[in-house]
N, C-alpha and C positions, 0 to 999 in steps of 0.2 A: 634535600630532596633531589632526586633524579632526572634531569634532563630528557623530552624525549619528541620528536618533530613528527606532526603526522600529518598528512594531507590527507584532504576531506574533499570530496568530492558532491556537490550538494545540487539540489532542486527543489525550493519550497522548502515549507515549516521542519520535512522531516531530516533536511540536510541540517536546521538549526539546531533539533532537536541531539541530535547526531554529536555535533561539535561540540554541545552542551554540557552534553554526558562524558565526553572527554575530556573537558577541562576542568568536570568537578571532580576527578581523581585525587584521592589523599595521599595515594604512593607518590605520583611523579607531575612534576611542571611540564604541561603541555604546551608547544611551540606550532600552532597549528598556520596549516599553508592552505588556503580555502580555492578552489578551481568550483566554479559558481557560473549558473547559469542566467543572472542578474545579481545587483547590487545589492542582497539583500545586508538590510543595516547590522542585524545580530552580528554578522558574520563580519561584515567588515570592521568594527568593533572590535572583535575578540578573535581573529586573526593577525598574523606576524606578517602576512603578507593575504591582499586578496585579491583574483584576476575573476575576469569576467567571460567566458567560454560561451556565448549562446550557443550553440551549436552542440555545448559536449562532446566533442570531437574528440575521439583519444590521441591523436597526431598532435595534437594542441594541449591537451591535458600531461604528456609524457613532454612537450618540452617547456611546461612552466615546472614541472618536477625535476625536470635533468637540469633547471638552472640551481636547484637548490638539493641535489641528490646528498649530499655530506650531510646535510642535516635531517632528511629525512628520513625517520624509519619504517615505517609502513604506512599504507594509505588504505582508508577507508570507504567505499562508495555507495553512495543511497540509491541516486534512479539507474532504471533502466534500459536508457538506451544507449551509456556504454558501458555496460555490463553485457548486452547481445552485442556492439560492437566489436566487443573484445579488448577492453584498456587492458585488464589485469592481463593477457598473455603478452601485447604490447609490453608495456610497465616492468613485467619482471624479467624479460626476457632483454629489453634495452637497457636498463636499468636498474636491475637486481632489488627493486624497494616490491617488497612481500607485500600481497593486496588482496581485502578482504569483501573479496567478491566471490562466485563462480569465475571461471574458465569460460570461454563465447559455448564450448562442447559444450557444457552443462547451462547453461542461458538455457532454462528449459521452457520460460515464457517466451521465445522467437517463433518455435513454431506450435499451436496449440491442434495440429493433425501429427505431432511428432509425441507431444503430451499426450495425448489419446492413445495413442499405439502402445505406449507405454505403460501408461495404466491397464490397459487392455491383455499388458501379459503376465503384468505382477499383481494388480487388482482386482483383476475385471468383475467381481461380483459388486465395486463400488464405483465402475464406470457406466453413466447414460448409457444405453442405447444412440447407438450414433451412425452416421454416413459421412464419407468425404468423398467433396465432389470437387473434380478435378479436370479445369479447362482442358487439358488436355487429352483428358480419356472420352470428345464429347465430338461427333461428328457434324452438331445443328445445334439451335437453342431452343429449337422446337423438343430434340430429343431430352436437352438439361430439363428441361419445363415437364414432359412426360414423366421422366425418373422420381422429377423434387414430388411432382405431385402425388406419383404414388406411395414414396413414402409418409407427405402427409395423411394419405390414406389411413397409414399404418397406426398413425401416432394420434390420429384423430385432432393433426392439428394442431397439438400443443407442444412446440417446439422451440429451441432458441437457435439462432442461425449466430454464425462466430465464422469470422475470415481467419484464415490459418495468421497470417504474419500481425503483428501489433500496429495500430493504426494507418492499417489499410481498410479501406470501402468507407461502408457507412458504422462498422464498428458492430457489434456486438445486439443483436434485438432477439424480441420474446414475444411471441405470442400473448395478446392478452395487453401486454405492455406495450410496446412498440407498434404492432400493427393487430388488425382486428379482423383482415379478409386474406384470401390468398392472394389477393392481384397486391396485396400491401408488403404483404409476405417476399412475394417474387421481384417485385421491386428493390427490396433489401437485399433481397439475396443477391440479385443481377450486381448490384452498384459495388459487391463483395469480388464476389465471382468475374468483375473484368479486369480484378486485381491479382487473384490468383485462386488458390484452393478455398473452398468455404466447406465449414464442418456443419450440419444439420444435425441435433439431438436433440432428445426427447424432453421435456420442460418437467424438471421434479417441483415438487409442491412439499414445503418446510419451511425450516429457519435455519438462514445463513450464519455463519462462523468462522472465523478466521485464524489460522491454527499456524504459529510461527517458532521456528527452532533456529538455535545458532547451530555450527556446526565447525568441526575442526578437520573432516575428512576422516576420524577416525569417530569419532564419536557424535551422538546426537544429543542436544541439551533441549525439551521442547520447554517452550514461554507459556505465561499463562495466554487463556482466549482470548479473544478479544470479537464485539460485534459490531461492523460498519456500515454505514448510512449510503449508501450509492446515491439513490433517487434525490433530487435539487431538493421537495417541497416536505411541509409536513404532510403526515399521514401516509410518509412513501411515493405522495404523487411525483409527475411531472420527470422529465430528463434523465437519462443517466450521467454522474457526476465523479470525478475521480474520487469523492468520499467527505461529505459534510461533516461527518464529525464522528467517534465510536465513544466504549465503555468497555469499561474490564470491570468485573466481579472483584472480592475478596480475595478468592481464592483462585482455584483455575480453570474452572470452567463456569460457563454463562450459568441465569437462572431458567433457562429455558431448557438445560442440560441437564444431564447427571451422569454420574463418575463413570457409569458403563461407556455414556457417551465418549466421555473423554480419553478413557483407556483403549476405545475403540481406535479412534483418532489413531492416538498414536503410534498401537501396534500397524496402523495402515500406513503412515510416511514413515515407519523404520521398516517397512519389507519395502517401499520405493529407495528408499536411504541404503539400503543392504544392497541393493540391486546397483545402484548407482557406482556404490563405492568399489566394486572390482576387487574384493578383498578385503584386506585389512585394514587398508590406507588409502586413500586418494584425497590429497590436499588442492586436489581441482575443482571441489565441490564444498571448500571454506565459507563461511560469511552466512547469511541468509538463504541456503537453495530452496527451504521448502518454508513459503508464506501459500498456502494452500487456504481457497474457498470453499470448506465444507457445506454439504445443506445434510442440514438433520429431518429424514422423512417417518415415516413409522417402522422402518424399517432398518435404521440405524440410518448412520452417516455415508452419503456419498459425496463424489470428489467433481464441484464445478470447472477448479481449474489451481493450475500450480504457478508461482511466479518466483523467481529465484532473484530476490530480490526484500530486504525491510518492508513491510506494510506503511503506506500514508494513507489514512493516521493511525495505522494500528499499531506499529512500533515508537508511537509519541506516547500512547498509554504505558508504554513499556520502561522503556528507559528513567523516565525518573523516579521508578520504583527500584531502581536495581539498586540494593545492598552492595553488588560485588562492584570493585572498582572495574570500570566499563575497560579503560586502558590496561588492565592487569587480563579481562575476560579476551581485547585483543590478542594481544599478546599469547595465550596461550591457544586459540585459535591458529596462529602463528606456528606455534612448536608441537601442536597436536596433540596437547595436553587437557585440554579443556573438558571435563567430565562434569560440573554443576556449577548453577547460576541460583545466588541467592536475592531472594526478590521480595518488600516488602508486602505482609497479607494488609492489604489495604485496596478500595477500588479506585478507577480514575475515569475522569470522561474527557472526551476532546474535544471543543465544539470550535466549526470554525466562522468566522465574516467573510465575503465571497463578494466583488461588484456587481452593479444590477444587468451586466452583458450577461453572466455567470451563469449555466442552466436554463435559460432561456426565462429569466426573471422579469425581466423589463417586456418582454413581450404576451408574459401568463400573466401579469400583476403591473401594468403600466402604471395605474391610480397610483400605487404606492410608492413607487421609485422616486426620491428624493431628489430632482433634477438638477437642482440647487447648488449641490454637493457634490455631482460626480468630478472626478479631475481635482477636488478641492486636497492639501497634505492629511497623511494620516497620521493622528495624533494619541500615542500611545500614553502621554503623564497622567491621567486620570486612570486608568486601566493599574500600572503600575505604582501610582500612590495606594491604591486599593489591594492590590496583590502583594505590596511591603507586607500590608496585618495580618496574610497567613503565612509567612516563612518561606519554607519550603514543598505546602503544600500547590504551590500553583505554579503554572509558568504560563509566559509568551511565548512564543516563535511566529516571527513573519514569516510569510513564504512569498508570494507572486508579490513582491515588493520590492520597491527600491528608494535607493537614498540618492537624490541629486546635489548638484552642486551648492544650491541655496542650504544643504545639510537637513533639508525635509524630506518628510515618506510621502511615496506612493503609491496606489493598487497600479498591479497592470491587470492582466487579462483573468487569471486563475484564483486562484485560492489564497486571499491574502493575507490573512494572519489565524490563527487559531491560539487557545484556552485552552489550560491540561490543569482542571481541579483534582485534588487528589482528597480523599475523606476514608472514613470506618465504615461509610455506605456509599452507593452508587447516586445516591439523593444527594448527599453530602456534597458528595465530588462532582455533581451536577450544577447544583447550584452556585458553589465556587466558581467553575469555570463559567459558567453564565454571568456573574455577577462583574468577573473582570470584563469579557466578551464585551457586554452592554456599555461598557465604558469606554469601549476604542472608538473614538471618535471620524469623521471626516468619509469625505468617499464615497459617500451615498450607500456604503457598504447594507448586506443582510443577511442573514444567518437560518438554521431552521431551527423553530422554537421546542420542537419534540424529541432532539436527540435525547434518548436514557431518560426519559420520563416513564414516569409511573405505569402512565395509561398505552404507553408503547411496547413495555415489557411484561404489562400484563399479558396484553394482547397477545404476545409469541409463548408465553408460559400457556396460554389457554388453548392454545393451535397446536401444540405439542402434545396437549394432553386430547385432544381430541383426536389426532391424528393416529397414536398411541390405541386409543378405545374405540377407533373403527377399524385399527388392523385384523 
């Protein structure tokens, strides 16, 4: 078997997820070099070497690579923000090790008033109505205040407000959801807006979708769906969250979908995908560029927002379904050959444990927060005595974890471990992953009890058809 070194570049469950898929290659013996944003245990485990980069810093990242360049042969990156820093143009240009990310030029999640514009010339019958509002085009704040208001005029109000760069201001709010009056409204906007550009668009009403393709620069290969859980609590309440947990169908599109839907999709990121590529070829725009958050309205699918970058967790549904070897799928990524990914028809769910700082849990749900247990190690052997008896249909990956010296686990701040049941239904693979879930001990750890249930998928299947018969 074939020798081959690859640097992973990781944050959370989906950097475990990542390494995971690499090492269960049947072509080749993988030599993996881990640049980690904490100790997470998977990792340090099943790497040949693993350093600790809080910062992700590409300056840091290219010289724990350049200590080990003769062995490595390409590197692979999950989060991103250095993927908008720009590792991969660093990385190949120091160092000649081929990296399967975008280019910073195509980091199309750095500016989402650059994404707008964008779709605005190649899609625009699937882009919001929108505004950017831009400190510097603004002589008073009495004036910014006049403008916002009369666009909510326009919109009657129902809008979501978005700061152009990635966490800056107060992040990302919605009408309805986040705030409930103008003066709450303007408040969010202000706290965006002293940061730099803020985009204001129109609030679509649907079901969200997450639509992800590999890509080689010459070709597009899209993944099946996949649907993700933002919101902390059940029922969709409470916070927005970097994603408690998703589900993938059978096949490739949700149950809330159907094939029009899907076909739609993807003739929309191949004319962004054509447009990108400058021709024939541009291997600037490798790896993951278009994880796109569709919302499905009565009106077909339009486009929330694009991130050039894996989904967490939507590419954890993914990966261990893949058929194809993951390290051969690099690879030809690599050489700009990569024309099909074969993927088991089967569905999966992701649910993840999260501490009670997490979403604003301890402060919605005090009663419940086990106080007993916070700071206590996390104790994964009961979880994986339990997931031995289905094979390969399940996995762990920790993520906001770490392994200390005494050799036990810990939550830190984020998302700390997640369940990938994999089944012939969504139930199947739901319950799988819930059944190990329930069994990771310590931490005061919580989870949300509704991802991919019945009564939540009903729910979006009914809204769809509703949505559909009052068009």
């Amino acid at each position: 078997m074939e020798e081959i070194g690859v640097l992973v570049v990781s944050y959370g469950s989906r950097g475990a997820a990542l390494l995971d898929s690499l090492l269960r290659s049947r072509e080749y013996k993988v030599n993996a070099y881990v640049a980690d944003r904490q100790k997470n245990p998977f990792n340090v485990k099943n790497s040949k070497e693993h350093i600790v980069i809080p910062s992700l810093d590409p300056n840091e990242i290219c010289k724990f690579a350049a200590r080990h360049k003769e062995k490595i042969d390409f590197a692979v990156v999950g989060p991103e923000k250095p993927i908008i820093a720009g590792l991969r143009d660093l990385m190949e240009k120091k160092l000649r090790i081929p990296v399967i990310c975008p280019t910073e030029k195509y980091a199309l999640e750095k500016s989402k008033v650059a994404q707008r514009m964008l779709f605005q010339e190649v899609v625009p019958e699937v882009n919001p109505r929108f505004k950017v509002f831009d400190p510097k085009e603004f002589k008073s704040l009495s004036e910014v205040k006049r403008h916002l208001f009369k666009w909510l005029d326009e919109l009657d109000n129902k809008v979501a407000v978005k700061p152009d760069m990635p966490a800056a201001g107060k992040g990302v709010g919605v009408w309805g959801d986040h705030f409930n009056t103008r003066e709450e409204l303007y408040e969010h906007f202000m706290a965006n807006f002293k940061e730099g550009k803020v985009i204001v668009e129109e609030k679509i009403e649907g079901e969200e979708s997450s639509f992800q393709a590999f890509c080689d620069g010459k070709h597009l290969v899209p993944l099946p769906e996949t649907r993700d859980y933002k919101r902390a609590f059940d029922g969709d309440k409470g916070p927005n969250t970097g994603g408690m947990g998703s589900y993938k169908d059978v096949g490739y599109y949700l149950p809330f979908m159907d094939e029009n839907d899907w076909e739609k999709e993807k003739k929309i990121v191949e004319r962004i995908f054509n447009k990108l590529r400058e021709g024939e070829f541009n291997p600037e725009i490798r790896g993951v560029p278009f994880y796109v958050a569709f919302i499905h309205t009565a009106h077909g699918p339009m486009i929330l927002e694009n991130n050039s970058r894996p989904g967490d967790p939507e590419i954890i549904n993914l990966l261990p379904l893949l058929k194809s070897d993951f390290v051969e799928v690099c690879l030809r990524m690599i050489e700009g050959s990569l024309t099909r990914i074969d993927i088991e028809e089967k569905a999966s769910v992701v649910t993840y444990k999260v501490p009670p700082s997490y979403g604003g849990y301890e402060e919605f749900f005090p009663e419940k927060v086990r106080r007993e247990e916070i700071g206590t190690p996390i104790i994964l052997d009961k979880a994986e005595k339990i997931a031995s008896k289905y094979g390969d249909d399940v996995r762990i990956y920790p993520g906001s974890m770490e392994v200390r010296e005494n050799k036990k686990f810990y939550a830190l701040k984020s998302r700390t471990v997640c369940t990938v049941g994999i089944g012939n239904t969504i139930q199947e693979a739901r319950e799988i992953s819930l059944e190990v879930l329930r069994a990771i001990e310590g931490g005061g750890l919580w989870y949300r009890t509704d991802i991919a249930s019945k009564e939540h998928i009903s729910k979006s299947i009914k809204h769809m058809r509703k949505l559909r018969k009052d068009r």
